[in-house]
C-alpha positions in Angstrom: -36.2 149.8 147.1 -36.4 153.6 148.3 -38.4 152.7 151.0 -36.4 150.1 152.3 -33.2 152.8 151.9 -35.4 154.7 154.1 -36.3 152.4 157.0 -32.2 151.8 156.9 -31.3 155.3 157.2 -34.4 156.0 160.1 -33.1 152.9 162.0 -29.6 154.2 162.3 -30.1 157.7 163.0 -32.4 156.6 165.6 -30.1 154.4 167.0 -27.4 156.6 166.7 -24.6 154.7 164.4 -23.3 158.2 163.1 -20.3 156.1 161.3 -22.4 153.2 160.2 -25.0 155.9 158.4 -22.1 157.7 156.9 -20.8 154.3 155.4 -24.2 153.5 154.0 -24.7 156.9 152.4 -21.1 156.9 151.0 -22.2 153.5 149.9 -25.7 154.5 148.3 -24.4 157.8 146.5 -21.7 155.1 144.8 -24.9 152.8 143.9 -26.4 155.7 142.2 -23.6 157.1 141.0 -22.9 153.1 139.5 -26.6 153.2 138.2 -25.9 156.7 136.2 -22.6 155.5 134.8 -24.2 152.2 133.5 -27.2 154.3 132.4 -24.6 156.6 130.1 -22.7 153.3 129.3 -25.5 151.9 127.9 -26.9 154.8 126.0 -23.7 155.1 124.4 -23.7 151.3 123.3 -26.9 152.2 121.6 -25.8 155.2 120.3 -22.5 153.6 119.0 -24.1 150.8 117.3 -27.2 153.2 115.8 -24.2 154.7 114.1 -22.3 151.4 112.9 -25.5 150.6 111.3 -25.3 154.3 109.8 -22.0 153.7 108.3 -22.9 150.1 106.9 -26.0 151.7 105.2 -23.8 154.2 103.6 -21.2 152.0 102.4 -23.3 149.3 101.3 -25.4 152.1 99.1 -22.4 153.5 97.7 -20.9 150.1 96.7 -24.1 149.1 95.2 -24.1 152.3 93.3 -20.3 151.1 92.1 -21.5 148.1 91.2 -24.3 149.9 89.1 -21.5 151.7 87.8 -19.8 148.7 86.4 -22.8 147.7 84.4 -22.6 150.7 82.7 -19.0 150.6 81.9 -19.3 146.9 81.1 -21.9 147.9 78.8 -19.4 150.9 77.5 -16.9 148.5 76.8 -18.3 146.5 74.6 -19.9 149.3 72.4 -16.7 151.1 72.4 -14.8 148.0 71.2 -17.3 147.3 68.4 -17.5 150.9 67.1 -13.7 150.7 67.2 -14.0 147.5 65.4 -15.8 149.4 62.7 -14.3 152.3 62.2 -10.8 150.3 62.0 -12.4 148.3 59.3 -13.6 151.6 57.1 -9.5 152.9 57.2 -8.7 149.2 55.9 -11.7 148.9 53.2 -10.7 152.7 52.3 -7.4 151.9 51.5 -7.5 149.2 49.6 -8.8 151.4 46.5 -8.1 154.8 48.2 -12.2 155.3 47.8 -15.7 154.8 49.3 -17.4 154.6 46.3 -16.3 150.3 46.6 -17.2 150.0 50.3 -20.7 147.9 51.2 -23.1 149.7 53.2 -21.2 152.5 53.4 -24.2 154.4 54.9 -24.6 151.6 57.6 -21.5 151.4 58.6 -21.1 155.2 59.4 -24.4 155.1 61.3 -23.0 153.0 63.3 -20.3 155.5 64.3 -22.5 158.3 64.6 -23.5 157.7 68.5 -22.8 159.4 71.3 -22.3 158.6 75.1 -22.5 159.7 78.5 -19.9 158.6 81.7 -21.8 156.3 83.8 -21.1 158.4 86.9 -23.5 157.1 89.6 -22.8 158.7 93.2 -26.2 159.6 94.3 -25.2 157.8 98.0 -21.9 159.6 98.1 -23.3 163.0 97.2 -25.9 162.4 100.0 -23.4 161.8 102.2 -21.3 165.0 101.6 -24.6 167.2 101.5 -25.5 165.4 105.4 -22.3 166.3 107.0 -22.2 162.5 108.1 -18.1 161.7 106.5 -17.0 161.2 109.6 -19.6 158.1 110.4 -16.8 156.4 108.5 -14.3 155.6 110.7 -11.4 154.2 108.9 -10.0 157.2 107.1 -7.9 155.5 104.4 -11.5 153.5 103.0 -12.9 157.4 103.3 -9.8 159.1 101.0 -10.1 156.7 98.7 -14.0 157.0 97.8 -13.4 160.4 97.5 -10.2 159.8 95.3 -12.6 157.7 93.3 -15.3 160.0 92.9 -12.9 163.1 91.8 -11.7 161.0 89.5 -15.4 159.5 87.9 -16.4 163.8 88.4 -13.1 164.4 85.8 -14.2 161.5 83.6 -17.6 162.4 82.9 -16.7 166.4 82.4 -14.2 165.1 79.8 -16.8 163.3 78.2 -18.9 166.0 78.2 -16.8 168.6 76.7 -15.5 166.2 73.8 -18.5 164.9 73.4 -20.0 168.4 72.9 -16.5 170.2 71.3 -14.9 166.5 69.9 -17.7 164.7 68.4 -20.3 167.2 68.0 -18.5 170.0 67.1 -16.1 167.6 64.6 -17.1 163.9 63.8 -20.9 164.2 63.9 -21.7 166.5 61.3 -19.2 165.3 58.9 -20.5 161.7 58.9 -24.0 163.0 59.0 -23.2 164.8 55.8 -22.0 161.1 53.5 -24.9 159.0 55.5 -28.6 158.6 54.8 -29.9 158.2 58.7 -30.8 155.1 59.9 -34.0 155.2 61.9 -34.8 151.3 62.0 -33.6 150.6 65.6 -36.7 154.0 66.6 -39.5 152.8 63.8 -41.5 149.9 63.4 -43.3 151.3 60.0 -41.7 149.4 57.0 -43.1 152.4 54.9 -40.4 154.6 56.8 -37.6 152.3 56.4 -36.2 153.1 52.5 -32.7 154.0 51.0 -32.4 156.5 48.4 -30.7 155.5 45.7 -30.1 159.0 44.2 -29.4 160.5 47.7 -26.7 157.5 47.6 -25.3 158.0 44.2 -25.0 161.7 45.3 -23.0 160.8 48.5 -20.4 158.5 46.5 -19.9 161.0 44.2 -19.3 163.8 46.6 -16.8 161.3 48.1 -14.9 161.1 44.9 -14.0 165.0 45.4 -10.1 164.7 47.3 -11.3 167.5 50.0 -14.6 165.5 51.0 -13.1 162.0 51.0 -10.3 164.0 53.3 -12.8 165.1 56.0 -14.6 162.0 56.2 -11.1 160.2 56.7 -10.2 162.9 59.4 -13.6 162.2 60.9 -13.4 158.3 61.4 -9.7 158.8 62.5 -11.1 161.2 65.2 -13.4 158.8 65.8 -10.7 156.5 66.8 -8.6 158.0 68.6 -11.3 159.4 71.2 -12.6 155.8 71.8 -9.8 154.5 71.8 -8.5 156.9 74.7 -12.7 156.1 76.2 -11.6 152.4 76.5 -8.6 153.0 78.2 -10.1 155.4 80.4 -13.2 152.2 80.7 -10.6 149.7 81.5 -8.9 151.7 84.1 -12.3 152.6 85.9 -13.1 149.1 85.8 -10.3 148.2 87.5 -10.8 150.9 90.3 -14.5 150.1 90.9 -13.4 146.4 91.5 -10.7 147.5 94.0 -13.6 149.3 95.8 -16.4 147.3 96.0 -13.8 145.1 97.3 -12.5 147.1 99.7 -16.1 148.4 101.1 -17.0 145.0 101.6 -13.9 144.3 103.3 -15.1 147.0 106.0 -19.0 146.0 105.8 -17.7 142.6 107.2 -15.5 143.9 109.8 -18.1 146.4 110.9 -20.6 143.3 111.7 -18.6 141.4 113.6 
């Protein structure tokens, strides 16, 4: 191609077309000028779409971490709902005689009450995201403020759980049921030589229970006990709710970004 421009351009000098050779030159500076322009067109189509493929790997990573999220509050739910169930039936078995002393499986039941919990905040693909500088990969800004919105609220959630689970339940509940419960280490031992109650450790636990002041603090316990899950499920339920109305939303986006 450059030589035949040059056998163009030697044949009109030589036959002394001035004009004509200035048309043709005006005419091959706007070919390569055309060429460069399609050139930076077409880098930029690349470019554009190498980062449209960016921002559907981040957004599909963060809703799959949401999703992971939900299993976990699915799976908070429904512990929180039978240790409420529980601790709701102790009050009411309580207060038909006013003592423990009556209640079966006393020991069992506040066993049952005696675990703890973490948040189930997973943002490992929005924390990369932050630390890369890449935010703005996301174009549609609303879809951005509101994963953050959802993430400072999941941060609040989890420090709240930690402090009342380190103030609240270790600082309060925990030792108080620990002190009128023999611990039960059957879901964490196979041995059947391990697995034993004591029946003078138990007789000794009813009878401290019969003192006003001790059946008072185990009382205030399972009471505290109910009152912080019951504010965890509300707090489960509402998350639940959110994380839907994401993963919705993100997908929403996935599927317009593809077409």
């Amino acid at each position: 191609m450059l030589h035949l421009f040059k056998r163009i351009r030697r044949k009109l000098l030589v036959e002394k077309r001035l004009s004509n050779y200035i048309f043709y030159a005006i005419g091959e500076v706007l070919l390569v000028v055309i060429g460069i322009l399609l050139a930076i067109q077409f880098s930029n189509l690349n470019l554009k779409k190498a980062e449209i493929e960016k921002e559907i790997w981040y957004l599909d990573n963060i809703a799959n971490d949401m999703f992971n999220q939900k299993d976990g509050l699915l799976n908070l739910k429904d512990y929180y709902t039978e240790t409420l169930g529980i601790a709701k039936d102790l009050l009411l078995d309580f207060k038909k005689n006013m003592s423990y002393s009556k209640i079966d499986s006393l020991s069992f039941k506040l066993n049952q009450l005696m675990g703890s919990d973490t948040y189930p905040n997973i943002d490992n693909t929005y924390r990369e995201l932050l630390s890369s500088g890449q935010v703005s990969l996301i174009e549609n800004d609303s879809l951005v403020l509101n994963i953050i919105d959802f993430y400072l609220f999941t941060d609040e959630l989890e420090n709240i759980y930690k402090v009342n689970q380190s103030q609240v339940f270790y600082g309060e509940v925990y030792s108080t049921l620990n002190k009128y419960s023999e611990v039960d280490i059957s879901h964490f031992v196979e041995e059947e030589n391990l697995l034993f109650e004591d029946k003078e450790a138990q007789k000794y636990i009813l009878s401290e229970l019969e003192k006003p002041n001790n059946r008072l603090a185990l009382t205030n316990a399972i009471k505290t006990k109910i009152l912080v899950i019951s504010d965890y499920l509300l707090n489960v339920n509402e998350s639940l709710n959110l994380v839907d109305k994401m993963i919705n939303e993100i997908d929403d986006e996935i599927e317009l970004l593809k077409e």
